[in-house]
FIFI-359722 format. One record per residue (C-alpha): residue in one letter; x, y, z. Coordinates in Angstrom, 1 decimal, m for minus. Layout:
BEGIN
<site><code>A</code><px>X</px><py>Y</py><pz>Z</pz></site>
...
//
This chain:
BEGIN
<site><code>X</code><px>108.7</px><py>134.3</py><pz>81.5</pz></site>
<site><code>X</code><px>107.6</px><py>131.9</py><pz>78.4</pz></site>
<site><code>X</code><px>104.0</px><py>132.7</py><pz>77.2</pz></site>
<site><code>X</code><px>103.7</px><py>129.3</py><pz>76.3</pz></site>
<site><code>X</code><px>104.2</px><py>126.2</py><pz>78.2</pz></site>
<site><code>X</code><px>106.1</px><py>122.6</py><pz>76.7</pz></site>
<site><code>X</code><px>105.2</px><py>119.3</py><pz>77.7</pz></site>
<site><code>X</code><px>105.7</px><py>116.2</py><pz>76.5</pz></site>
<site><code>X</code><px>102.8</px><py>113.5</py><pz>76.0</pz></site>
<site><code>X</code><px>104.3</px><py>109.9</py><pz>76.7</pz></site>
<site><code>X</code><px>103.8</px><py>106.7</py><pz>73.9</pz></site>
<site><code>X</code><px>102.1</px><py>104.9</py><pz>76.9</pz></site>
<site><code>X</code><px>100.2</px><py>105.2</py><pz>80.4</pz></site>
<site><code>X</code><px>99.4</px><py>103.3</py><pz>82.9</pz></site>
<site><code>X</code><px>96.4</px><py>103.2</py><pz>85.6</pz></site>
<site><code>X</code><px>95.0</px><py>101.2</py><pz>88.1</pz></site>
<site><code>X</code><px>91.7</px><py>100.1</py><pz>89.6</pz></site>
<site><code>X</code><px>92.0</px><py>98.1</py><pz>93.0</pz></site>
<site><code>X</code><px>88.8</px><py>95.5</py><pz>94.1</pz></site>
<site><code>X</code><px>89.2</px><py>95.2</py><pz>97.7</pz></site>
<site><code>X</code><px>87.7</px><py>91.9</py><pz>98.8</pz></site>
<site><code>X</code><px>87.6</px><py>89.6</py><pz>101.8</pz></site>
<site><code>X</code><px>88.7</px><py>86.2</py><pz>100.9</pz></site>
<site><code>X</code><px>91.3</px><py>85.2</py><pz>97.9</pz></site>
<site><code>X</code><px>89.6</px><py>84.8</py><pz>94.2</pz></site>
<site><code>X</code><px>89.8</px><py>81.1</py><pz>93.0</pz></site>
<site><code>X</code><px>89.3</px><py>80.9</py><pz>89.3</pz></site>
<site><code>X</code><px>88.3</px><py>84.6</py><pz>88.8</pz></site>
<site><code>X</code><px>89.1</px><py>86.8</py><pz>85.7</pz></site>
<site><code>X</code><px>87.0</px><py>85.1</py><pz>82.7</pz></site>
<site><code>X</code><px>84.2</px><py>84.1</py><pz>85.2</pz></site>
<site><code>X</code><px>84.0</px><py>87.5</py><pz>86.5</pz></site>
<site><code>X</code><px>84.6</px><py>89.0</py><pz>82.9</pz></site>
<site><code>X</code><px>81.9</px><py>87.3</py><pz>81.0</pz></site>
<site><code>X</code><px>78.7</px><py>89.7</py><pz>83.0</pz></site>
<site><code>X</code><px>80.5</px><py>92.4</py><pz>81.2</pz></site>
<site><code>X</code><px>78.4</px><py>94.8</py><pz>79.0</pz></site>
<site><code>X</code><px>78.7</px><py>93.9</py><pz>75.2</pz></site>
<site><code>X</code><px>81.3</px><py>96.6</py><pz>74.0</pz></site>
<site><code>X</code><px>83.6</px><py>95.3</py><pz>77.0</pz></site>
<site><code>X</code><px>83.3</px><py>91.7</py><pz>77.1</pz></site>
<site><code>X</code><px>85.3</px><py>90.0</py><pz>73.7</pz></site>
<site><code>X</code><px>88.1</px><py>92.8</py><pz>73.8</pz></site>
<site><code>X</code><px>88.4</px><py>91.9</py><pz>78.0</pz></site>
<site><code>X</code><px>88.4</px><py>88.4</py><pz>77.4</pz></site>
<site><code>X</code><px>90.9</px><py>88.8</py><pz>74.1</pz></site>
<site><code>X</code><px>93.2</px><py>91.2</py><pz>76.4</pz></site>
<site><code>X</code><px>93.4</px><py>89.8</py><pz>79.8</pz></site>
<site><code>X</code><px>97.2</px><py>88.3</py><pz>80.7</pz></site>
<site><code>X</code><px>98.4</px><py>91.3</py><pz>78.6</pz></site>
<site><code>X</code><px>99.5</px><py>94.6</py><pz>79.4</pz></site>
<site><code>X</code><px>96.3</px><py>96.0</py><pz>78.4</pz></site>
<site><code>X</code><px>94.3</px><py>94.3</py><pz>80.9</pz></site>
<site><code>X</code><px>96.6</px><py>92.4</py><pz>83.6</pz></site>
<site><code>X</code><px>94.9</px><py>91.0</py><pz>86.8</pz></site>
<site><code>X</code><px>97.0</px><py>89.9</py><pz>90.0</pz></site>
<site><code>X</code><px>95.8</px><py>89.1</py><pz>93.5</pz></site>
<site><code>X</code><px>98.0</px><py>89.6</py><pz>96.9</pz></site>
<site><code>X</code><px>97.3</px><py>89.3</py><pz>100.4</pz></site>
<site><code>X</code><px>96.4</px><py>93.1</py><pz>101.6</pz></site>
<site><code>X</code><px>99.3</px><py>92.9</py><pz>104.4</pz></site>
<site><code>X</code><px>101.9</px><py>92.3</py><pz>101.2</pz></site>
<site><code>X</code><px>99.8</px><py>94.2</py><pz>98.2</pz></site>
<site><code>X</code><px>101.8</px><py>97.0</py><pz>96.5</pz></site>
<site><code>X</code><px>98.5</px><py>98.9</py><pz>96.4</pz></site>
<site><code>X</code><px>97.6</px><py>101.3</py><pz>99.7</pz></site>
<site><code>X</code><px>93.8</px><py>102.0</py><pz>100.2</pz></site>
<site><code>X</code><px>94.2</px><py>104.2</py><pz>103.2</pz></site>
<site><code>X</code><px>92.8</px><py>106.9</py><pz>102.0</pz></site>
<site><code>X</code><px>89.9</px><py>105.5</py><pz>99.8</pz></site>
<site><code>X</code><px>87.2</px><py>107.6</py><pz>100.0</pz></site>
<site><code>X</code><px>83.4</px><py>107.7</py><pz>98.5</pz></site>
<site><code>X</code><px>81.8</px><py>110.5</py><pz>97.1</pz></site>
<site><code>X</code><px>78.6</px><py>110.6</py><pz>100.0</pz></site>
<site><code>X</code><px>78.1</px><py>110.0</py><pz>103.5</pz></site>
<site><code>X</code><px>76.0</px><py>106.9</py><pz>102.6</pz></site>
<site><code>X</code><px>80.0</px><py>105.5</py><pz>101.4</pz></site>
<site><code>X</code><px>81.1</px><py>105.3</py><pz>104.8</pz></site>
<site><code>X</code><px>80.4</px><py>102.0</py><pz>105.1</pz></site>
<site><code>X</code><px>82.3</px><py>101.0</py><pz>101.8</pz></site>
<site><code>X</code><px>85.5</px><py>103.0</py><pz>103.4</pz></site>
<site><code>X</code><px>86.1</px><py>100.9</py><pz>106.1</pz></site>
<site><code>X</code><px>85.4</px><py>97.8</py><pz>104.1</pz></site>
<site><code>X</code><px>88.2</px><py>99.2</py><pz>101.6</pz></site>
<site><code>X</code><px>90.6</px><py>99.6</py><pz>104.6</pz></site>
<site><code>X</code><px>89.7</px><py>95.8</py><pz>106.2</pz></site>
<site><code>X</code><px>90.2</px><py>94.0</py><pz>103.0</pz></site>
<site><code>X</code><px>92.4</px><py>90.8</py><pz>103.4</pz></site>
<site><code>X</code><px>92.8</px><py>90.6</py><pz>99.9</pz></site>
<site><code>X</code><px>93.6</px><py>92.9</py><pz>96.6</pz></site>
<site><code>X</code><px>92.6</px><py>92.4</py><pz>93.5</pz></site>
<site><code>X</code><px>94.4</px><py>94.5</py><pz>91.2</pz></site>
<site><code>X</code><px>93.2</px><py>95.9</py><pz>87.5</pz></site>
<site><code>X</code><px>96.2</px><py>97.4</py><pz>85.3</pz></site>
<site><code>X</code><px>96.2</px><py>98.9</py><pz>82.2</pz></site>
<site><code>X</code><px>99.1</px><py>100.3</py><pz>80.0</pz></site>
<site><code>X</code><px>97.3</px><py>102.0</py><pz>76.8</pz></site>
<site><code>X</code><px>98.9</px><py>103.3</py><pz>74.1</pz></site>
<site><code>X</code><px>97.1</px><py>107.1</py><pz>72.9</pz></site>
<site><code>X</code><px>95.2</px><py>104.6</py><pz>70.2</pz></site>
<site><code>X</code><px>93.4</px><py>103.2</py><pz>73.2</pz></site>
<site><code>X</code><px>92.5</px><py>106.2</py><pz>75.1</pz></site>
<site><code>X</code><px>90.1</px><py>106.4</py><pz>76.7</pz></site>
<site><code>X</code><px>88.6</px><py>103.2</py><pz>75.7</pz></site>
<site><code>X</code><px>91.0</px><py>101.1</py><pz>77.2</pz></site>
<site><code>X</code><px>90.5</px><py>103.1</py><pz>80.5</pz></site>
<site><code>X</code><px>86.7</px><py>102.3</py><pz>80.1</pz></site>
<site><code>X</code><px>86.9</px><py>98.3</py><pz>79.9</pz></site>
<site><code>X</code><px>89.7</px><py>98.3</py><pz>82.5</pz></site>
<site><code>X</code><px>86.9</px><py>100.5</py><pz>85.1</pz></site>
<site><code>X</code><px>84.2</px><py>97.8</py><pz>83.6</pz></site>
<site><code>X</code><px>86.5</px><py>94.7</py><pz>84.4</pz></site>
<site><code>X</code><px>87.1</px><py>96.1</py><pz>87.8</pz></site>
<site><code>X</code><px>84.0</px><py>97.1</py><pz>88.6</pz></site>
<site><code>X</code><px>82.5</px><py>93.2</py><pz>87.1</pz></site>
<site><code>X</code><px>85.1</px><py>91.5</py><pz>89.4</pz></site>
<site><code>X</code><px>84.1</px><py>93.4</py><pz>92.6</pz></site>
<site><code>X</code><px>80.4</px><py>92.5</py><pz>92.1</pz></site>
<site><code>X</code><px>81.7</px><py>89.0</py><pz>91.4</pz></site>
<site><code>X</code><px>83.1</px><py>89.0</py><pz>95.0</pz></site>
<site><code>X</code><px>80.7</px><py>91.3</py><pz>96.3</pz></site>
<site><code>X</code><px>83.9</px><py>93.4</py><pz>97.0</pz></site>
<site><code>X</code><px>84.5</px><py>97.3</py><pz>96.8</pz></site>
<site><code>X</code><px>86.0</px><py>98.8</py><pz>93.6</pz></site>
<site><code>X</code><px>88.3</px><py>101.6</py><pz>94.1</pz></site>
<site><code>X</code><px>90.3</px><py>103.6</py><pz>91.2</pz></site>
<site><code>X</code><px>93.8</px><py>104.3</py><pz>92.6</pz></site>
<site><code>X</code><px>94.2</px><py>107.2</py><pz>90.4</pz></site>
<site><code>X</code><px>91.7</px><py>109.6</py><pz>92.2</pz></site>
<site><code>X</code><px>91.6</px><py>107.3</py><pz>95.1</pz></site>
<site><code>X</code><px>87.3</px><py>107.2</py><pz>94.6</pz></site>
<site><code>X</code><px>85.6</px><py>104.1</py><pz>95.6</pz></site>
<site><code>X</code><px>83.2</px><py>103.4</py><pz>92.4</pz></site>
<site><code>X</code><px>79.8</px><py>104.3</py><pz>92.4</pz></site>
<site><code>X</code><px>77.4</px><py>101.1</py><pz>92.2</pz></site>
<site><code>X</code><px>75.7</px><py>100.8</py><pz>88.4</pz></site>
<site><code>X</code><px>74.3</px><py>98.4</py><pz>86.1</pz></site>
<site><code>X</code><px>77.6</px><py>99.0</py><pz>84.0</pz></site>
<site><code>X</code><px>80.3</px><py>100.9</py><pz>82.2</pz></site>
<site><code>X</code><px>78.9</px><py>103.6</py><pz>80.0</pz></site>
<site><code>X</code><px>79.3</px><py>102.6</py><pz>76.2</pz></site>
<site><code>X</code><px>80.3</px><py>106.1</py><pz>75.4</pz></site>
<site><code>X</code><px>82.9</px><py>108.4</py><pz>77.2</pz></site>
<site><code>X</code><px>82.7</px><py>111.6</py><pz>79.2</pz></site>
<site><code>X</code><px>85.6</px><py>113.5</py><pz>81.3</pz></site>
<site><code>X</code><px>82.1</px><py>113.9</py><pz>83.7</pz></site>
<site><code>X</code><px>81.8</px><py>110.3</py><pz>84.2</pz></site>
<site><code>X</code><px>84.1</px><py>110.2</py><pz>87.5</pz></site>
<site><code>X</code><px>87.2</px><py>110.3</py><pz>85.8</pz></site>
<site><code>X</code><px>88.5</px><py>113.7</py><pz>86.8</pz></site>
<site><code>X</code><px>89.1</px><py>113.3</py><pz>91.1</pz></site>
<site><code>X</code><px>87.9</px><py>116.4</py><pz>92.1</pz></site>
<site><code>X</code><px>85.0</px><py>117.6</py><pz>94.4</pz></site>
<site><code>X</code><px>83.7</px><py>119.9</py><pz>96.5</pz></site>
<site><code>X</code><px>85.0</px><py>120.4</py><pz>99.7</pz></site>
<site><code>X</code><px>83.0</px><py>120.1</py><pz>102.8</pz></site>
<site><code>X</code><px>80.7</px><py>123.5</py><pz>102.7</pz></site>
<site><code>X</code><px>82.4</px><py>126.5</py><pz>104.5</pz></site>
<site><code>X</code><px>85.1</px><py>124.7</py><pz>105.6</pz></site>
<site><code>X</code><px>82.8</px><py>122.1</py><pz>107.5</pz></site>
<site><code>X</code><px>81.5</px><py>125.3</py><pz>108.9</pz></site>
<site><code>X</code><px>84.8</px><py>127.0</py><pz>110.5</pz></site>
<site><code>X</code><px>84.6</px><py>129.5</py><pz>107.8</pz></site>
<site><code>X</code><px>82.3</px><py>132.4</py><pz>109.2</pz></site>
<site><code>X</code><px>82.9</px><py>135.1</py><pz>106.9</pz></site>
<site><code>X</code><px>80.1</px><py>137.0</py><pz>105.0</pz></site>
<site><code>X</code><px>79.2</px><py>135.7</py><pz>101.6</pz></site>
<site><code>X</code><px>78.4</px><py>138.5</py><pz>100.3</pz></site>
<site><code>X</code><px>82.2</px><py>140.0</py><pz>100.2</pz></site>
<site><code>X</code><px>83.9</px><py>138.4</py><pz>97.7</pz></site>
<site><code>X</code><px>87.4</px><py>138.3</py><pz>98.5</pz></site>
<site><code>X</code><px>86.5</px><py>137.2</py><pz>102.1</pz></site>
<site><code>X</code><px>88.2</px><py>134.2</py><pz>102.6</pz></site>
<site><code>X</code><px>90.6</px><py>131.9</py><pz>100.8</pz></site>
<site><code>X</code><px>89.6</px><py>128.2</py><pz>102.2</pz></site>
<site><code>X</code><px>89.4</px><py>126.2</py><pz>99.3</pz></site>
<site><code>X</code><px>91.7</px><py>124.6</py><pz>97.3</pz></site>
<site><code>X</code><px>91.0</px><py>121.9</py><pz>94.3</pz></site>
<site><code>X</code><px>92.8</px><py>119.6</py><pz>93.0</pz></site>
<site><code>X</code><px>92.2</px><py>117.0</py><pz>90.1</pz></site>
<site><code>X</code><px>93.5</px><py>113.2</py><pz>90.3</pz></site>
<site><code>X</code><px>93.4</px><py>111.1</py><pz>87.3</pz></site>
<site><code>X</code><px>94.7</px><py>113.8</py><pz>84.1</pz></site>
<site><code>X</code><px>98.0</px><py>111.7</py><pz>83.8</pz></site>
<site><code>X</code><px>96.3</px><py>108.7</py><pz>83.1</pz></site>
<site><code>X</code><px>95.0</px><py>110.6</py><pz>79.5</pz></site>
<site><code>X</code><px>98.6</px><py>111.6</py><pz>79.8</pz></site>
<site><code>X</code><px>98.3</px><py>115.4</py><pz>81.0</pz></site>
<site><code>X</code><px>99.1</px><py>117.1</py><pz>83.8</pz></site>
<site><code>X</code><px>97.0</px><py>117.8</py><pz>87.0</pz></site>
<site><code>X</code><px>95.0</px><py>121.3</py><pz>87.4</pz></site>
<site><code>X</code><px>94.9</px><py>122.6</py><pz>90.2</pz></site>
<site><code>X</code><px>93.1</px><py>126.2</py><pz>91.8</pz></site>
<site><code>X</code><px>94.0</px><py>127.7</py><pz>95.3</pz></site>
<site><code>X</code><px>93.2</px><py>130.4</py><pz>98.0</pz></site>
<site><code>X</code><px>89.4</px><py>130.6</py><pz>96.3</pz></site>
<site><code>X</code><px>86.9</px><py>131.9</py><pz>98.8</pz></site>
<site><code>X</code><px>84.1</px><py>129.4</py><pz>99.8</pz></site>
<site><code>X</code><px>81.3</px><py>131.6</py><pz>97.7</pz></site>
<site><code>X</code><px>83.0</px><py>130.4</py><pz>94.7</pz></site>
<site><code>X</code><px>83.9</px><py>127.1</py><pz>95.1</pz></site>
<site><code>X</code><px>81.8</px><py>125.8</py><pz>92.7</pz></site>
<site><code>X</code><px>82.5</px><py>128.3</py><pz>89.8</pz></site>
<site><code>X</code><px>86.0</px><py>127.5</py><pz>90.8</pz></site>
<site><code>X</code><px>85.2</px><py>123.6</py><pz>90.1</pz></site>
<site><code>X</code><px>83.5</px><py>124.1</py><pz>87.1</pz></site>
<site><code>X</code><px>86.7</px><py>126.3</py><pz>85.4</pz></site>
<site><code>X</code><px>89.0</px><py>123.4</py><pz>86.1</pz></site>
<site><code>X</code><px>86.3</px><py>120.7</py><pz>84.6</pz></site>
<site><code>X</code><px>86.1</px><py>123.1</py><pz>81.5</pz></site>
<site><code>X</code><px>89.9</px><py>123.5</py><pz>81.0</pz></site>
<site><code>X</code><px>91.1</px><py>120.0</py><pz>82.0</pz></site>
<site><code>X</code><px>88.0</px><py>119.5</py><pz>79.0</pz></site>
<site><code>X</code><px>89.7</px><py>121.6</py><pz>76.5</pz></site>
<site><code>X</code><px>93.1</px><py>120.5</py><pz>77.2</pz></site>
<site><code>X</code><px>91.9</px><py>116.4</py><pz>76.7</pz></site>
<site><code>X</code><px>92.4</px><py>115.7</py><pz>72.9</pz></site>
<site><code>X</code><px>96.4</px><py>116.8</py><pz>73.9</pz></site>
<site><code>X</code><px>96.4</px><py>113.7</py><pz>75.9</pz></site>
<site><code>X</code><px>95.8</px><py>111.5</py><pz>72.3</pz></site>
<site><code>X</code><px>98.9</px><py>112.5</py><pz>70.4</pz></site>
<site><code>X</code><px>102.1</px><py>111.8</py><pz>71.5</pz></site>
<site><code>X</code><px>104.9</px><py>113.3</py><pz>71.9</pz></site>
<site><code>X</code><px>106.2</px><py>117.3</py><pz>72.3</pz></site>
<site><code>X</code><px>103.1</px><py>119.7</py><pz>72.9</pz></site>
<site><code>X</code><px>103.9</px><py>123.7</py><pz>73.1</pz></site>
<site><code>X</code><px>100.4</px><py>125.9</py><pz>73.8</pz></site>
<site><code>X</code><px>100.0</px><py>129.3</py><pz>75.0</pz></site>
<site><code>X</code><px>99.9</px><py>130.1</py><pz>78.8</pz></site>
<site><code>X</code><px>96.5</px><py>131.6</py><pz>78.8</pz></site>
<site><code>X</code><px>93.7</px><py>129.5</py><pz>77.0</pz></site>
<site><code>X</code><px>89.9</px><py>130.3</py><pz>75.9</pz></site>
<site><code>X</code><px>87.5</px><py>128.2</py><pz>77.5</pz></site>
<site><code>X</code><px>84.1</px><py>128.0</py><pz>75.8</pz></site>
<site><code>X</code><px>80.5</px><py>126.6</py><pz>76.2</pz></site>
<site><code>X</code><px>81.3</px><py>124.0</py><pz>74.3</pz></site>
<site><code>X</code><px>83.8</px><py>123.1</py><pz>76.1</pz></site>
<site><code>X</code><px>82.1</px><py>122.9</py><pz>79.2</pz></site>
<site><code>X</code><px>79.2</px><py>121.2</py><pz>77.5</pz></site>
<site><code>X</code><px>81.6</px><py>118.5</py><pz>76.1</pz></site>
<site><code>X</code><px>82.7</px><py>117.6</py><pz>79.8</pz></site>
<site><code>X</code><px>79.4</px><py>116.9</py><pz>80.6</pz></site>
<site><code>X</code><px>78.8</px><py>115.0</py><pz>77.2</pz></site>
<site><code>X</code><px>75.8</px><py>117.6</py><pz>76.4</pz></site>
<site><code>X</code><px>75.5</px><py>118.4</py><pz>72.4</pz></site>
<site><code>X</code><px>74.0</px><py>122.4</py><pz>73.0</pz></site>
<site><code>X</code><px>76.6</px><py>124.5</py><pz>74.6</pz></site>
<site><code>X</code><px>76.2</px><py>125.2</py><pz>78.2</pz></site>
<site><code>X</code><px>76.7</px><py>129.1</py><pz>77.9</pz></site>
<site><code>X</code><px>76.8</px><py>130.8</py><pz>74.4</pz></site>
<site><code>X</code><px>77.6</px><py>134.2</py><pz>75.8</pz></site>
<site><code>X</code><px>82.1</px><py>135.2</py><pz>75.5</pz></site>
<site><code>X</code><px>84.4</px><py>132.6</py><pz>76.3</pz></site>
<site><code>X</code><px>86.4</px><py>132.7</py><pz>79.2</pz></site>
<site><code>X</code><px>90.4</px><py>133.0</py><pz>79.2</pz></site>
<site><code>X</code><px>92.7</px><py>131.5</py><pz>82.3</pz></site>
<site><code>X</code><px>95.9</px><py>131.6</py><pz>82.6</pz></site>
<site><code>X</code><px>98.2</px><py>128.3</py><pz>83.0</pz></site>
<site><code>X</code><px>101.2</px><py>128.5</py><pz>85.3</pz></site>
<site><code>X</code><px>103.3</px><py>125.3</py><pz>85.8</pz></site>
<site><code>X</code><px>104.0</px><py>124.4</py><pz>89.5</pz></site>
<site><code>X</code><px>105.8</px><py>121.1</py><pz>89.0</pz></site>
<site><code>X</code><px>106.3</px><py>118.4</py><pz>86.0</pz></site>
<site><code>X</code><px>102.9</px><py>117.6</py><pz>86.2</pz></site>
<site><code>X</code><px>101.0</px><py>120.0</py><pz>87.5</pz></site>
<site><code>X</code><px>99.3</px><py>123.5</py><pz>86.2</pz></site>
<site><code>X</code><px>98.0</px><py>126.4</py><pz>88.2</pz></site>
<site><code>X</code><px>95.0</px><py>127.7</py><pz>87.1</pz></site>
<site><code>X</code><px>94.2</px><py>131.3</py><pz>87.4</pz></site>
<site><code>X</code><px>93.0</px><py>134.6</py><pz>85.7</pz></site>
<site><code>X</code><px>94.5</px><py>136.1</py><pz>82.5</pz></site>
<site><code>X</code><px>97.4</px><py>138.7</py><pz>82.9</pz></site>
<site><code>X</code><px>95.1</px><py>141.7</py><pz>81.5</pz></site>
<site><code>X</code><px>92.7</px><py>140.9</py><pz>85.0</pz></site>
<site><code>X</code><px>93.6</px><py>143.6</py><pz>87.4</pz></site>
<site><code>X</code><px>92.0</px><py>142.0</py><pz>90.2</pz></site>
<site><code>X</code><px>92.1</px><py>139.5</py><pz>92.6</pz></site>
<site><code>X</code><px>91.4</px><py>135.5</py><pz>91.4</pz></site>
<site><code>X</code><px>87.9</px><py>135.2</py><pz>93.8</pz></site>
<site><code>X</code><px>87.3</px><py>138.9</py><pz>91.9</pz></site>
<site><code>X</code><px>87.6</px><py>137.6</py><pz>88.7</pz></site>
<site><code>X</code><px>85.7</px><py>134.4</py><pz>89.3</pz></site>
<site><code>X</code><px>82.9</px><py>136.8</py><pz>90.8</pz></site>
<site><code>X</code><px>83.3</px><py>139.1</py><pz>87.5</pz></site>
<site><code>X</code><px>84.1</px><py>137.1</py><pz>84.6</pz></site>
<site><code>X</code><px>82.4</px><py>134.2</py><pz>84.5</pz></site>
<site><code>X</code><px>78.6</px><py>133.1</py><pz>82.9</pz></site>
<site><code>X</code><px>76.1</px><py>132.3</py><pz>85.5</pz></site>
<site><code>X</code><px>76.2</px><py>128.5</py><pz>84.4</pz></site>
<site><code>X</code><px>79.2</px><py>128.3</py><pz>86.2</pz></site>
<site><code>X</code><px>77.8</px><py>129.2</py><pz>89.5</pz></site>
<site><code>X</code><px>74.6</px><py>127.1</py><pz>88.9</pz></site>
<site><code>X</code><px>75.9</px><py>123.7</py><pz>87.6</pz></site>
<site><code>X</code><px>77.1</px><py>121.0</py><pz>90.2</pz></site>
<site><code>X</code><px>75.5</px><py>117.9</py><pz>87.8</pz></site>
<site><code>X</code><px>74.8</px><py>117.5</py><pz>84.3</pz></site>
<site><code>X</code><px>73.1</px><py>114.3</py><pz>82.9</pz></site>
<site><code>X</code><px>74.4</px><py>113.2</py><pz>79.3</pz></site>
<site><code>X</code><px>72.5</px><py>113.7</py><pz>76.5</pz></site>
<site><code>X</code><px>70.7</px><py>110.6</py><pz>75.2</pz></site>
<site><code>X</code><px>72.3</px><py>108.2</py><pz>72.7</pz></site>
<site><code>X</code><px>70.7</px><py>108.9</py><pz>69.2</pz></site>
<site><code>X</code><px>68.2</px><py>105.5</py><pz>68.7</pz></site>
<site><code>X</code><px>70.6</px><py>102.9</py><pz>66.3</pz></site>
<site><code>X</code><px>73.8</px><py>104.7</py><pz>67.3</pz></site>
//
């Protein structure tokens, strides 16, 4: 087997944000546009009708789009779910961004989105991880990976409860599986972590945020990428996901191994030289951080920056 892995990053990407709304939009895209915060609003005006920003409308029963399975992030979301899934109408938000425009573009697409659904009083939903989007005042001005662009969460704690095994045996179960949604849009493949027992779920979590994280500056240069199968993850890099400045553990970096399970898709997993088991290693290898941390606020923009 290779000890490196080849992919290709591609001149262009595209991604999509869906507003699902109950009546047709008359006159919408500048109207909606203008409320836009001040990085977002001359570019969205100056790009809508292009590629870079292209708004169309259809009836739900006809759209090309398919919100079945749009989902919040809380219980409290519920509500916005079925809303999603009764829309008569689909308002749809598509971007094609060359690496130059990454992940700005993505930003002011996500902005204009989010601006036309409060303009309807509609819900927002990002096809890529299939997440309805959060409420806010606006788009951040600056970008982090943390920043609900990644599509992955937690599962449901213990398996919703049908997992009864101890906690404190380490290799006791293998529920939990994670997934992200949304990589390809930066133009990288999905990560993706399996048969990790419910204790560690969260470490588990934490190692794919880190090394989907370390693998994001890739997603900028196009064309033929070859890197080793088994990267170091550091606190940096776990601090950069969260857009933090101090790094989240200082301590020795962590190494996981890379196996491709499809085009787009890498398996992540312990080094070679690990004897043991993955929910072993996650247990033995890893700082405490990565056990502790669900949420990590941004560190403040510097006054004039």
């Amino acid at each position: 087997m290779s000890e490196s892995i080849s992919f290709t990053v591609p001149e262009t990407t595209t991604s999509c944000f869906v507003v699902a709304s109950d009546h047709a939009p008359d006159d919408l895209p500048v109207s909606a546009l203008r409320p836009l915060a001040a990085p977002f609003t001359v570019e969205a005006v100056e790009r809508l009708g292009t590629s870079r920003l292209a708004v169309t409308s259809y009836p739900a029963a006809h759209s090309p789009w398919c919100l079945d399975h749009a989902a919040g992030t809380t219980d409290d979301d519920i509500a916005l779910e079925e809303r999603a899934l009764s829309a008569g109408h689909h308002i749809g938000v598509t971007t094609a961004l060359p690496s130059s425009d990454r992940p700005y573009g993505l930003q002011l697409a996500r902005a204009a989105a989010r601006s036309i659904a409060e303009h309807l009083d509609a819900v927002p939903v990002d096809l890529d991880t299939g997440q309805i989007l959060s409420s806010r005042s606006g788009e951040a001005s600056s970008f982090r990976l943390a920043d609900d662009w990644l599509g992955v969460w937690l599962p449901p704690y213990r398996d919703d409860g049908r997992c009864k095994t101890s906690e404190e045996d380490v290799d006791a179960c293998d529920c939990v599986e994670l997934t992200t949604k949304g990589l390809t849009r930066f133009a990288l493949p999905e990560l993706r972590m399996t048969r990790v027992s419910c204790p560690h779920d969260l470490a588990a979590l934490n190692v794919l945020r880190t090394t989907a994280q370390r693998l994001l500056p890739m997603g900028n240069q196009p064309g033929g990428h070859t890197f080793p199968r088994e990267l170091t993850l550091t606190g940096e890099d776990f601090s950069a996901f969260w857009g933090v400045r101090d790094a989240l553990w200082t301590g020795d970096p962590v190494t996981v191994r890379l196996t491709p399970s499809g085009p787009l898709l890498l398996d992540v997993g312990p080094p070679d030289c690990f004897p043991g088991t993955l929910n072993e290693w996650l247990w033995d290898e890893l700082p405490p951080v990565l056990y502790d941390l669900l949420s990590c606020g941004p560190d403040p923009v510097p006054t004039g920056a």
